[in-house]
PyMOL Python script that loads the backbone (N, CA, C, O; Angstrom):
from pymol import cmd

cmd.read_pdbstr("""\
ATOM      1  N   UNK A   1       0.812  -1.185   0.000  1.00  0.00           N
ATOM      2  CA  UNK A   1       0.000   0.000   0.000  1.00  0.00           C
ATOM      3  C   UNK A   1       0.860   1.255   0.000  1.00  0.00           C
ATOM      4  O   UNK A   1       0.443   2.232  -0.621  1.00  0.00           O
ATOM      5  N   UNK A   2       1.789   1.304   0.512  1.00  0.00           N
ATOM      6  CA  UNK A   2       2.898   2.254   0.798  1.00  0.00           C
ATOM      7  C   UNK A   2       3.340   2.735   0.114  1.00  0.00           C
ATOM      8  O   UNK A   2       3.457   3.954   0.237  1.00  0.00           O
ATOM      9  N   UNK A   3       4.037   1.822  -1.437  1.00  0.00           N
ATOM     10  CA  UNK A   3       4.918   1.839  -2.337  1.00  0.00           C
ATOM     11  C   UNK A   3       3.541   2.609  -3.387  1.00  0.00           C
ATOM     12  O   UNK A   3       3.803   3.606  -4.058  1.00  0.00           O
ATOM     13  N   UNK A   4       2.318   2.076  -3.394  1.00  0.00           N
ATOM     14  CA  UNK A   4       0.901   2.536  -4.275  1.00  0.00           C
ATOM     15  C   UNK A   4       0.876   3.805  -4.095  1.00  0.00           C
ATOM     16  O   UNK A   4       1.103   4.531  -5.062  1.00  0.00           O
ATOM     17  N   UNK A   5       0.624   4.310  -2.947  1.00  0.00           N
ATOM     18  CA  UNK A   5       0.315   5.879  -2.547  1.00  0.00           C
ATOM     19  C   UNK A   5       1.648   6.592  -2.806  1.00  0.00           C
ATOM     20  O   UNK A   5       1.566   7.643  -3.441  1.00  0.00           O
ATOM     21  N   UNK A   6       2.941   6.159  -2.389  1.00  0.00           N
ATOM     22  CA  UNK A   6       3.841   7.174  -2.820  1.00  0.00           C
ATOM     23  C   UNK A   6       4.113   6.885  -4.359  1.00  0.00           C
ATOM     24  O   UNK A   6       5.077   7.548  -4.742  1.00  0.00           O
ATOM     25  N   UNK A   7       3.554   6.095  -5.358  1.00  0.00           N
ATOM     26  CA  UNK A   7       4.132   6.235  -6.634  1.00  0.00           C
ATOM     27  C   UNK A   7       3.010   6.839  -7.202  1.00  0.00           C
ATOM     28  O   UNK A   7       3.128   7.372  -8.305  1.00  0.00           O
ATOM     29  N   UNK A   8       1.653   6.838  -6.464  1.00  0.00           N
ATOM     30  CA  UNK A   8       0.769   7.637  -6.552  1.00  0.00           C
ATOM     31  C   UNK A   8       0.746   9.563  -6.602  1.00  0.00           C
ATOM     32  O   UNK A   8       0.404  10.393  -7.445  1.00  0.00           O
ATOM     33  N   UNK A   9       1.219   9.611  -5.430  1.00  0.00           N
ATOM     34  CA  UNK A   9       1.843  10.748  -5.091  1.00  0.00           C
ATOM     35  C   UNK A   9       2.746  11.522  -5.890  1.00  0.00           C
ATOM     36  O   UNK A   9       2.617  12.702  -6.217  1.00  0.00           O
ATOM     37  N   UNK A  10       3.721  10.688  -6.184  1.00  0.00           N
ATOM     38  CA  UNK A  10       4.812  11.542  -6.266  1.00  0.00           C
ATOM     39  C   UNK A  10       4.996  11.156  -8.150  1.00  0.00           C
ATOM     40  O   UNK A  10       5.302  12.211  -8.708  1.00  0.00           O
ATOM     41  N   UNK A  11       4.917  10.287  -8.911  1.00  0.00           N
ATOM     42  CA  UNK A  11       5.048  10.027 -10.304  1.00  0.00           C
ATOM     43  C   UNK A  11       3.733   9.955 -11.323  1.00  0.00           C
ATOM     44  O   UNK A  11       3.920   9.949 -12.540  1.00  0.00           O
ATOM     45  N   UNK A  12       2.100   9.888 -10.639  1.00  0.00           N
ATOM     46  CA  UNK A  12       1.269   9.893 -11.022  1.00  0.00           C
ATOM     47  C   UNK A  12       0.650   8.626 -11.118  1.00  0.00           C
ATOM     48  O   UNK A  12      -0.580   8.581 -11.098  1.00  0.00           O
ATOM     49  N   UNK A  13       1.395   7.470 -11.230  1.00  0.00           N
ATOM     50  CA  UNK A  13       1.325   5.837 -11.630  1.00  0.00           C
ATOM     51  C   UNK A  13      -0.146   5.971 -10.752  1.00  0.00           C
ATOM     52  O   UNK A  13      -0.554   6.757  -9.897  1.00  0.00           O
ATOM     53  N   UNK A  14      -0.649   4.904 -11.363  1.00  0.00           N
ATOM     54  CA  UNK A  14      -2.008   4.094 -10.926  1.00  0.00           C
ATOM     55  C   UNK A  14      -3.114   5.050 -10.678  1.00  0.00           C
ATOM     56  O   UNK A  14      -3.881   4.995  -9.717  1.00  0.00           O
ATOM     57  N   UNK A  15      -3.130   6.035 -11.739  1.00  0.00           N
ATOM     58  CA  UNK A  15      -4.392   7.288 -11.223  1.00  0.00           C
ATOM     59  C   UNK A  15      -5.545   6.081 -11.696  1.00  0.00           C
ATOM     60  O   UNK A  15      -6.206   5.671 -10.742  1.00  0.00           O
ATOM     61  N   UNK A  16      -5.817   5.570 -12.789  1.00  0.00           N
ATOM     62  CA  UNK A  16      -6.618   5.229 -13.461  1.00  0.00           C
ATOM     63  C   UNK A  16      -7.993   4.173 -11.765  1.00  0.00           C
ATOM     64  O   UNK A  16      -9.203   4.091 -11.553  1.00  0.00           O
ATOM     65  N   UNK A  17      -6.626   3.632 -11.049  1.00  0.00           N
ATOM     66  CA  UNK A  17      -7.275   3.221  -9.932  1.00  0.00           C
ATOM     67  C   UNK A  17      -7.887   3.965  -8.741  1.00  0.00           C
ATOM     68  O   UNK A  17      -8.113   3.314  -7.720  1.00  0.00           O
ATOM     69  N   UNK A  18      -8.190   5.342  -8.782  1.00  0.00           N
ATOM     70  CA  UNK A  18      -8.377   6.246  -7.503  1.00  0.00           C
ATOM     71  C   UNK A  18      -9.557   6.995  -8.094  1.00  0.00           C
ATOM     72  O   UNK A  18      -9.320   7.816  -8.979  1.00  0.00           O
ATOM     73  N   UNK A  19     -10.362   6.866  -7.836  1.00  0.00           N
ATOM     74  CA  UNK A  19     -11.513   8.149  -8.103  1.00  0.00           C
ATOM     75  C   UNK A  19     -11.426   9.305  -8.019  1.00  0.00           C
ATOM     76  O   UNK A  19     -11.810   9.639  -6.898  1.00  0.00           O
ATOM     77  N   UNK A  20     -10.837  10.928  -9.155  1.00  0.00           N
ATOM     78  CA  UNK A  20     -11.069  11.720  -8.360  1.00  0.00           C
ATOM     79  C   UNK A  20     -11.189  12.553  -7.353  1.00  0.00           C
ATOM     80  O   UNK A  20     -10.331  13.304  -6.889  1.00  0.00           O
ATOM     81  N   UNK A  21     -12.684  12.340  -6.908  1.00  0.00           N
ATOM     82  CA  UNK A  21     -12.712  12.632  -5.669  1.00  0.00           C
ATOM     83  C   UNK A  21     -12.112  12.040  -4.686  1.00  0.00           C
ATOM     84  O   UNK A  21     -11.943  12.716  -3.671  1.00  0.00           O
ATOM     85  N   UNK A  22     -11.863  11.318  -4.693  1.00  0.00           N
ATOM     86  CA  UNK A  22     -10.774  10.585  -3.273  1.00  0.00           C
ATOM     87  C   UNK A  22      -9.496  11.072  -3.444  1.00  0.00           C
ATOM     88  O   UNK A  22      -8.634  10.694  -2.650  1.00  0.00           O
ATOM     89  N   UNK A  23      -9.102  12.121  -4.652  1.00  0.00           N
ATOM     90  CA  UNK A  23      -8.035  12.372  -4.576  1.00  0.00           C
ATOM     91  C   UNK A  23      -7.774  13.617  -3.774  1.00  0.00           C
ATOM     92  O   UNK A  23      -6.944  13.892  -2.908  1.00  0.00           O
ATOM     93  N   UNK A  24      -9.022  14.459  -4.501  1.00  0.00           N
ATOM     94  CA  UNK A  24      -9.592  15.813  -3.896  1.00  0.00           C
ATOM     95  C   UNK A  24      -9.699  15.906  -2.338  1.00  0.00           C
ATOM     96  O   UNK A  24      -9.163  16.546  -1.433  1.00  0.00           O
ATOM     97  N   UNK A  25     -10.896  14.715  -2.515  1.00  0.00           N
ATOM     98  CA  UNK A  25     -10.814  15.001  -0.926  1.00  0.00           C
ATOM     99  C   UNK A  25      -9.251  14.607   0.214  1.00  0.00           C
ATOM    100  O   UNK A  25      -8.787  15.374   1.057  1.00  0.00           O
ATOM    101  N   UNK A  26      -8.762  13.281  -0.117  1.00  0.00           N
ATOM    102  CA  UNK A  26      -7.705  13.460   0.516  1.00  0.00           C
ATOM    103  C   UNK A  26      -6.420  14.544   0.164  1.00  0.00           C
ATOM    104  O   UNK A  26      -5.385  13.956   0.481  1.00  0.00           O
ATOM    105  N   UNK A  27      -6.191  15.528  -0.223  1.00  0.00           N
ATOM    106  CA  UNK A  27      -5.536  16.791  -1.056  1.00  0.00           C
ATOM    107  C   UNK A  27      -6.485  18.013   0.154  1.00  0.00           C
ATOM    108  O   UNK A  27      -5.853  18.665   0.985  1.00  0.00           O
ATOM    109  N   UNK A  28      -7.562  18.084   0.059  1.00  0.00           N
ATOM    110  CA  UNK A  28      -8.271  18.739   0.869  1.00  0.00           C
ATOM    111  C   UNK A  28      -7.837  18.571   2.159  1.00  0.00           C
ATOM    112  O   UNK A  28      -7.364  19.603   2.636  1.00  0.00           O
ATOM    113  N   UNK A  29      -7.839  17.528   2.948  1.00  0.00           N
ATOM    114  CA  UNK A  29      -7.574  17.546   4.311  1.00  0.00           C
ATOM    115  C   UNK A  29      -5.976  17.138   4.653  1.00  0.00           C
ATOM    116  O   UNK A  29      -5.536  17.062   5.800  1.00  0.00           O
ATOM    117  N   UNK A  30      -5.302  16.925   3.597  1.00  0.00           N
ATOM    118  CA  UNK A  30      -3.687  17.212   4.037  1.00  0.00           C
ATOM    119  C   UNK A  30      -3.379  17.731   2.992  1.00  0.00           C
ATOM    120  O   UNK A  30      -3.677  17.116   1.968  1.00  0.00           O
ATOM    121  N   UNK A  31      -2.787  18.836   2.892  1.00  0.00           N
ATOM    122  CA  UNK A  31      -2.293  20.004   1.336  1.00  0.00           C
ATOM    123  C   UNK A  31      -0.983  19.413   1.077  1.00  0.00           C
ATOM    124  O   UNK A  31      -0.158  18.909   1.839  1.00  0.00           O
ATOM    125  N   UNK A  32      -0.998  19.634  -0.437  1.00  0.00           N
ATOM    126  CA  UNK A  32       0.578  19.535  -0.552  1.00  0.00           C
ATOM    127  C   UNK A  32       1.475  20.061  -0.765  1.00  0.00           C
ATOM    128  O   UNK A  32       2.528  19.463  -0.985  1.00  0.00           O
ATOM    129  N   UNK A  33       1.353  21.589  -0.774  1.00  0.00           N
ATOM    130  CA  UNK A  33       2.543  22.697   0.102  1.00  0.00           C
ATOM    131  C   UNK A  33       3.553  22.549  -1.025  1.00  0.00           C
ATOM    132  O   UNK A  33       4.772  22.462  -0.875  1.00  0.00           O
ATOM    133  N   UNK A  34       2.747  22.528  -2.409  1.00  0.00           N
ATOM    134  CA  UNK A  34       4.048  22.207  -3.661  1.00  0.00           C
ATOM    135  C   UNK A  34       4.938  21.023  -3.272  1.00  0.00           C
ATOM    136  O   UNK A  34       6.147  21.140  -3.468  1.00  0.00           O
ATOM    137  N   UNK A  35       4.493  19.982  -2.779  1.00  0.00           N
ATOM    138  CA  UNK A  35       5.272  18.450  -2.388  1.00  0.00           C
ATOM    139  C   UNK A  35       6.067  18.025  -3.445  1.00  0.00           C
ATOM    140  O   UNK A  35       7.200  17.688  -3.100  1.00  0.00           O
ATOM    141  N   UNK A  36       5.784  17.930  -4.768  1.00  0.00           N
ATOM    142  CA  UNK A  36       6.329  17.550  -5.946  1.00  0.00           C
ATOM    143  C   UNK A  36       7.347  18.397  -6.112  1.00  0.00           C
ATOM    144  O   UNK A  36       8.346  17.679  -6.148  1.00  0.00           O
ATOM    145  N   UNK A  37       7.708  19.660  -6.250  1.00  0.00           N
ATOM    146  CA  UNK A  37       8.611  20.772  -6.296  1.00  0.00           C
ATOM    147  C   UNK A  37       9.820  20.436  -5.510  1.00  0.00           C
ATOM    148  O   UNK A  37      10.981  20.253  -5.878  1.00  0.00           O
ATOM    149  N   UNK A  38       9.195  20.394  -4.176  1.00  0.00           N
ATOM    150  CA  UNK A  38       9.885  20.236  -2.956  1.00  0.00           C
ATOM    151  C   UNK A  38      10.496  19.111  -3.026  1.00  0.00           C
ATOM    152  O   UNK A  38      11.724  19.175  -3.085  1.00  0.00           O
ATOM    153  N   UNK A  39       9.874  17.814  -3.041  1.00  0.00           N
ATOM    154  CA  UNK A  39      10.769  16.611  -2.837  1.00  0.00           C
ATOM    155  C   UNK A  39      11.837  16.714  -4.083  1.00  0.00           C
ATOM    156  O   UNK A  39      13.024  16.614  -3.775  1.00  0.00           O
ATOM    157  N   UNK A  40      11.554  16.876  -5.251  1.00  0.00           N
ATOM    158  CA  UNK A  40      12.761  16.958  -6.357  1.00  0.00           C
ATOM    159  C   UNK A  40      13.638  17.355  -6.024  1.00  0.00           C
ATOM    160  O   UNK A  40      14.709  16.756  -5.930  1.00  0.00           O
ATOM    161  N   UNK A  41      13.316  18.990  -5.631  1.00  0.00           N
ATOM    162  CA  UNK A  41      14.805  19.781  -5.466  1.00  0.00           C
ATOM    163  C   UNK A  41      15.472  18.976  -4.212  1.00  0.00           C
ATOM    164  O   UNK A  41      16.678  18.752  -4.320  1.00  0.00           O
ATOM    165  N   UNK A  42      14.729  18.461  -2.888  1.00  0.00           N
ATOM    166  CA  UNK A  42      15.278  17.674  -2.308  1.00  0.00           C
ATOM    167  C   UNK A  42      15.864  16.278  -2.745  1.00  0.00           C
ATOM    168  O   UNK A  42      16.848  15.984  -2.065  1.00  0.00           O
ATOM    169  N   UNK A  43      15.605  15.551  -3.477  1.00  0.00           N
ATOM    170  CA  UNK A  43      16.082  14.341  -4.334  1.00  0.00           C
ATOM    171  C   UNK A  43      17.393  15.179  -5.328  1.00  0.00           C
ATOM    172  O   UNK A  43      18.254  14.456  -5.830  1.00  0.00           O
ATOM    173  N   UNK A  44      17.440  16.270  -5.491  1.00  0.00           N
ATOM    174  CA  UNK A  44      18.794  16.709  -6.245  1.00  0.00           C
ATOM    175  C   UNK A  44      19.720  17.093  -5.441  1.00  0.00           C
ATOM    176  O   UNK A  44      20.880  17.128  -5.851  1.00  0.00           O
ATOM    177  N   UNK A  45      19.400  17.467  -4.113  1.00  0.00           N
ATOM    178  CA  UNK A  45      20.278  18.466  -3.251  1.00  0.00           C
ATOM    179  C   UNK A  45      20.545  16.876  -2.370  1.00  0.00           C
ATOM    180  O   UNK A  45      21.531  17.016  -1.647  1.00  0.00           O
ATOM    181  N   UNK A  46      20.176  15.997  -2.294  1.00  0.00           N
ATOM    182  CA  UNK A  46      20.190  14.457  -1.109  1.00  0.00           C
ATOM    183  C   UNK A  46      21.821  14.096  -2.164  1.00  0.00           C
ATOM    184  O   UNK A  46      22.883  13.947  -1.559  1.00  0.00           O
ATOM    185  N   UNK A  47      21.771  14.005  -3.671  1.00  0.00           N
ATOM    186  CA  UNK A  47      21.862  13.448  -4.457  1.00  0.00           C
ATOM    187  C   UNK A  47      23.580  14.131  -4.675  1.00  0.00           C
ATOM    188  O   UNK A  47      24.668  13.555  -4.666  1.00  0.00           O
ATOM    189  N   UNK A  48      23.305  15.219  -4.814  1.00  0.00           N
ATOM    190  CA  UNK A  48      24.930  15.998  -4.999  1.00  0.00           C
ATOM    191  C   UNK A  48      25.409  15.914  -3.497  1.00  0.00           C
ATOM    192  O   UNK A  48      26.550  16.365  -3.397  1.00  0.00           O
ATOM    193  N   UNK A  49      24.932  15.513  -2.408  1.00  0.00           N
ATOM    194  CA  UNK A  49      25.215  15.431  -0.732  1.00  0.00           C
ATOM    195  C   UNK A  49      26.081  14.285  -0.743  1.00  0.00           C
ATOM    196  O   UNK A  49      27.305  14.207  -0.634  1.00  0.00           O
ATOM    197  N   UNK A  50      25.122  13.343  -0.911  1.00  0.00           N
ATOM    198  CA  UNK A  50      25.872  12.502  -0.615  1.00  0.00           C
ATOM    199  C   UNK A  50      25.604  10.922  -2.275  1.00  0.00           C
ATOM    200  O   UNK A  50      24.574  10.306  -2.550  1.00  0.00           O
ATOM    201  N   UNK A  51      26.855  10.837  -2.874  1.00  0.00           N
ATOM    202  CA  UNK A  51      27.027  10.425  -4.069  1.00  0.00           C
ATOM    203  C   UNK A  51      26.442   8.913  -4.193  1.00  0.00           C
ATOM    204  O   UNK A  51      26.227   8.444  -5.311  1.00  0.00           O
ATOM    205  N   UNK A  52      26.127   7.971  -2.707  1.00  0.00           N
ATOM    206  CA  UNK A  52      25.692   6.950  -3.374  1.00  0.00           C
ATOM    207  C   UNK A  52      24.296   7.131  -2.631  1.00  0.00           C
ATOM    208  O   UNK A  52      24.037   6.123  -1.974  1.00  0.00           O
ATOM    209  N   UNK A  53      23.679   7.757  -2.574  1.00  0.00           N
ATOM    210  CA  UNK A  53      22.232   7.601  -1.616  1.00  0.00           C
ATOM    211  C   UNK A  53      20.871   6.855  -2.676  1.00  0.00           C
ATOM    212  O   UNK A  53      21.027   6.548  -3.858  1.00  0.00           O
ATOM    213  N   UNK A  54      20.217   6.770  -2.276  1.00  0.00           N
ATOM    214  CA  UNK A  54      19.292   5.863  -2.904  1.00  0.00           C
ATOM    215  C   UNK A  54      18.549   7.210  -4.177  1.00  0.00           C
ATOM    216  O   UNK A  54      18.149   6.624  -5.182  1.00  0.00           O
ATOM    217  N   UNK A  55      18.381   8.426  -4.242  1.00  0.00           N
ATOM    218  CA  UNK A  55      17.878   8.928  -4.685  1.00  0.00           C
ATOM    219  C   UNK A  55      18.698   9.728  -6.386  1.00  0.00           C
ATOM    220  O   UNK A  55      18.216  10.318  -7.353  1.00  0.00           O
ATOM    221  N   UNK A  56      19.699   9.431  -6.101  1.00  0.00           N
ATOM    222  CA  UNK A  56      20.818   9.431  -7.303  1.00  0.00           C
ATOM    223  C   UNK A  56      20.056   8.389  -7.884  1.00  0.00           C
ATOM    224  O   UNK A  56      19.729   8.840  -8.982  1.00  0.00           O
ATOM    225  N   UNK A  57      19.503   7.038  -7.744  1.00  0.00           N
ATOM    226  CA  UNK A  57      18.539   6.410  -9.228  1.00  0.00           C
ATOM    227  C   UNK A  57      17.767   7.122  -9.497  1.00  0.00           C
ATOM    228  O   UNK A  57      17.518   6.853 -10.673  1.00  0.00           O
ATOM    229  N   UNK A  58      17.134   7.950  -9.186  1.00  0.00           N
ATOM    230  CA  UNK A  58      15.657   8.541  -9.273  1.00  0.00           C
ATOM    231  C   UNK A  58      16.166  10.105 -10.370  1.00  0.00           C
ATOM    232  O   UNK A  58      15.461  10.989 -10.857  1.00  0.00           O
ATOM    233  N   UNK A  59      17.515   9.897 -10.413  1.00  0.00           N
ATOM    234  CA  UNK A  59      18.200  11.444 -11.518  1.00  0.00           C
ATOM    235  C   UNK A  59      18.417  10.889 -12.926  1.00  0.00           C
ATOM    236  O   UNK A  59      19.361  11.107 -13.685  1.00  0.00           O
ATOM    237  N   UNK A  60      17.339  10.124 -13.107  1.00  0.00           N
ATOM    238  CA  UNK A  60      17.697   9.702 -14.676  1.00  0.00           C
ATOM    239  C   UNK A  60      17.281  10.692 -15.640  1.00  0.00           C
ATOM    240  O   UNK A  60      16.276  11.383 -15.468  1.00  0.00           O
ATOM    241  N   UNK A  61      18.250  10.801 -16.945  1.00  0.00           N
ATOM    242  CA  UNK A  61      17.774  11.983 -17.327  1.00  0.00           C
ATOM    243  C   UNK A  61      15.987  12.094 -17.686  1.00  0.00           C
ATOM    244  O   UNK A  61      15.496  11.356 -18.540  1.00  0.00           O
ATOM    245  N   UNK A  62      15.169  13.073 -16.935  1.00  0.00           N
ATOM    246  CA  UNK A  62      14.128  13.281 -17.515  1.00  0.00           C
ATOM    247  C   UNK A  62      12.686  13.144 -15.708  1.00  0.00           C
ATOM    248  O   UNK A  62      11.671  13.749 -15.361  1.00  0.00           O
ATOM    249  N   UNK A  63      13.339  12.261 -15.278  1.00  0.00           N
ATOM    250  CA  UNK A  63      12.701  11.700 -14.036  1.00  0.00           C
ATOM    251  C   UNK A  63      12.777  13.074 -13.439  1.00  0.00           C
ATOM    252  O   UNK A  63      11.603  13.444 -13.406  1.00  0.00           O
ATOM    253  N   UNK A  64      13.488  13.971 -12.978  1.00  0.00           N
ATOM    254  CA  UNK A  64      13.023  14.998 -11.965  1.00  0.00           C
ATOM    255  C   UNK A  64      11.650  15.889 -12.719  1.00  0.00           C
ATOM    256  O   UNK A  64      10.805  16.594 -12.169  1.00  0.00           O
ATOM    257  N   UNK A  65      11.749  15.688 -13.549  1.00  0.00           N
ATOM    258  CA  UNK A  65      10.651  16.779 -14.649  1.00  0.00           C
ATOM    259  C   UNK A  65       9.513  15.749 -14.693  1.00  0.00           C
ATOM    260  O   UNK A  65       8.403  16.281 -14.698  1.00  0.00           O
ATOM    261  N   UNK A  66       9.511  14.360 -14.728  1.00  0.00           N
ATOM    262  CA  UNK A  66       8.506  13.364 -14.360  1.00  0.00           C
ATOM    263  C   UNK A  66       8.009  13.798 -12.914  1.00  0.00           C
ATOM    264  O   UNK A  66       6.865  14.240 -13.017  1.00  0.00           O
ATOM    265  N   UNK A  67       8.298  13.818 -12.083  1.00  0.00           N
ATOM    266  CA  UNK A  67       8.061  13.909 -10.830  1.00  0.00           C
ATOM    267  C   UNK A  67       7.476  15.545 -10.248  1.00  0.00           C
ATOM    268  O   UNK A  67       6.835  15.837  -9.239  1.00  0.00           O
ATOM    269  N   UNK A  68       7.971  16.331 -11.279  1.00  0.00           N
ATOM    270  CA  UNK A  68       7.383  17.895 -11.094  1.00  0.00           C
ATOM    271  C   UNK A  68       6.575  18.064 -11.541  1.00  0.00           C
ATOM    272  O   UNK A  68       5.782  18.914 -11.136  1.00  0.00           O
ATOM    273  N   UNK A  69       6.352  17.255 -12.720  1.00  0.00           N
ATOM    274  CA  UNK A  69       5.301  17.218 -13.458  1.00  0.00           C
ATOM    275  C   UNK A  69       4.414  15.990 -13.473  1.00  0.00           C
ATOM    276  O   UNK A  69       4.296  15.389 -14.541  1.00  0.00           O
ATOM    277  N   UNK A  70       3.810  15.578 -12.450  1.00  0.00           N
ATOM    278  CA  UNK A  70       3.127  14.978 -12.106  1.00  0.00           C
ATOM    279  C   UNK A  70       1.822  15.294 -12.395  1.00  0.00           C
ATOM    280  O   UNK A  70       1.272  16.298 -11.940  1.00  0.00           O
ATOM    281  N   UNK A  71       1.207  14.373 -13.239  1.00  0.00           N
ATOM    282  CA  UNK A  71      -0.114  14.410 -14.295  1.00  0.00           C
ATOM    283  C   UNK A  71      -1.134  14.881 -13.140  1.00  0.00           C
ATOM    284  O   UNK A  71      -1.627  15.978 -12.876  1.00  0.00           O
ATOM    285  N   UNK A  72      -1.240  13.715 -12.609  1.00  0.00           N
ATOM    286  CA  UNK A  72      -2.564  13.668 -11.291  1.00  0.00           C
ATOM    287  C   UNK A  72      -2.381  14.852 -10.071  1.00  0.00           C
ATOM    288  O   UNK A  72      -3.318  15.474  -9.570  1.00  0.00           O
ATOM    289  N   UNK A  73      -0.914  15.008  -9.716  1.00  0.00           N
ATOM    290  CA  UNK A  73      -0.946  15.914  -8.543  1.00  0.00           C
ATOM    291  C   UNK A  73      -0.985  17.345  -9.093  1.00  0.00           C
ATOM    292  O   UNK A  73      -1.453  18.132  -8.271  1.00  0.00           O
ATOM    293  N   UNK A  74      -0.603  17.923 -10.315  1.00  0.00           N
ATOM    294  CA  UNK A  74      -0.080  18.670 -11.156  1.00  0.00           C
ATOM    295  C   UNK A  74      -0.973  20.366 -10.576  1.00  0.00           C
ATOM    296  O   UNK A  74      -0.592  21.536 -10.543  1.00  0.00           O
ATOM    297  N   UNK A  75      -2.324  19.638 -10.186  1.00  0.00           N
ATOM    298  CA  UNK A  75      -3.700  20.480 -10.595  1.00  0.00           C
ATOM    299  C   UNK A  75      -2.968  20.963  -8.390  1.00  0.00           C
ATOM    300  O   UNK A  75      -2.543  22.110  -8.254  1.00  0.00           O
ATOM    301  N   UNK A  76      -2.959  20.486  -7.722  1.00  0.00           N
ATOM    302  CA  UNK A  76      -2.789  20.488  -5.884  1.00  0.00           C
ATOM    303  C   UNK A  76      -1.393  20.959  -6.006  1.00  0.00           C
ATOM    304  O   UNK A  76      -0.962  21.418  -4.949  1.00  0.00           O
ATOM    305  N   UNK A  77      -0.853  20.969  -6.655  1.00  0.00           N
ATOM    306  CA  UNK A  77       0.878  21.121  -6.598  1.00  0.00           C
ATOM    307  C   UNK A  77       1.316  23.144  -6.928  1.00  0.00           C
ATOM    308  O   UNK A  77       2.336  23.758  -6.612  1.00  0.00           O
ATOM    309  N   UNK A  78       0.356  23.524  -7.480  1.00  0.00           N
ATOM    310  CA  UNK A  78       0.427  24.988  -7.874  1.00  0.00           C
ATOM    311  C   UNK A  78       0.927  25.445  -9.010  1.00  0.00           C
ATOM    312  O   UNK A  78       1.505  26.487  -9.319  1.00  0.00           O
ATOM    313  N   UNK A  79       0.435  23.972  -9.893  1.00  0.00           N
ATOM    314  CA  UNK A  79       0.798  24.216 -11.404  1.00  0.00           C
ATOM    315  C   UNK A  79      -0.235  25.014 -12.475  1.00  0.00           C
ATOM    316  O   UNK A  79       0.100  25.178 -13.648  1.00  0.00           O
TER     317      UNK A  79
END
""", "prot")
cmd.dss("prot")
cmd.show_as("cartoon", "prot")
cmd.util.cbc("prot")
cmd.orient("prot")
């Protein structure tokens, strides 16, 4: 469930499974404070820190702009 909601979250994967409104409403009662923005530049700044951390996979070319640009969160994110 864990791995669902954050690839949910953060890459868009598996919208086709979430209604909507269940997205809205959960977006409604915890905001996401530009989360997508935020975690990237944090996944780049983790990434030049420290050279083998788990988030250096996640810098493939094109993936940080996947992740900012997140289809489903895109609209809650302050795009």
């Amino acid at each position: 469930m864990l791995r669902f909601g954050a690839q949910l979250d953060v890459l868009g994967n598996y919208e086709p499974l979430i209604h909507p409104s269940t997205i809205a409403d959960v977006v409604h009662a915890h905001p996401r404070q530009n989360f997508n923005n935020v975690f990237a530049d944090t996944l780049i700044q983790e990434a030049n820190t420290k050279r083998y951390c788990t988030g250096v996979r996640l810098l493939k070319p094109g993936q940080i702009d996947t992740i900012r640009k997140n289809p489903v969160m895109r609209a809650y994110d302050g795009w």
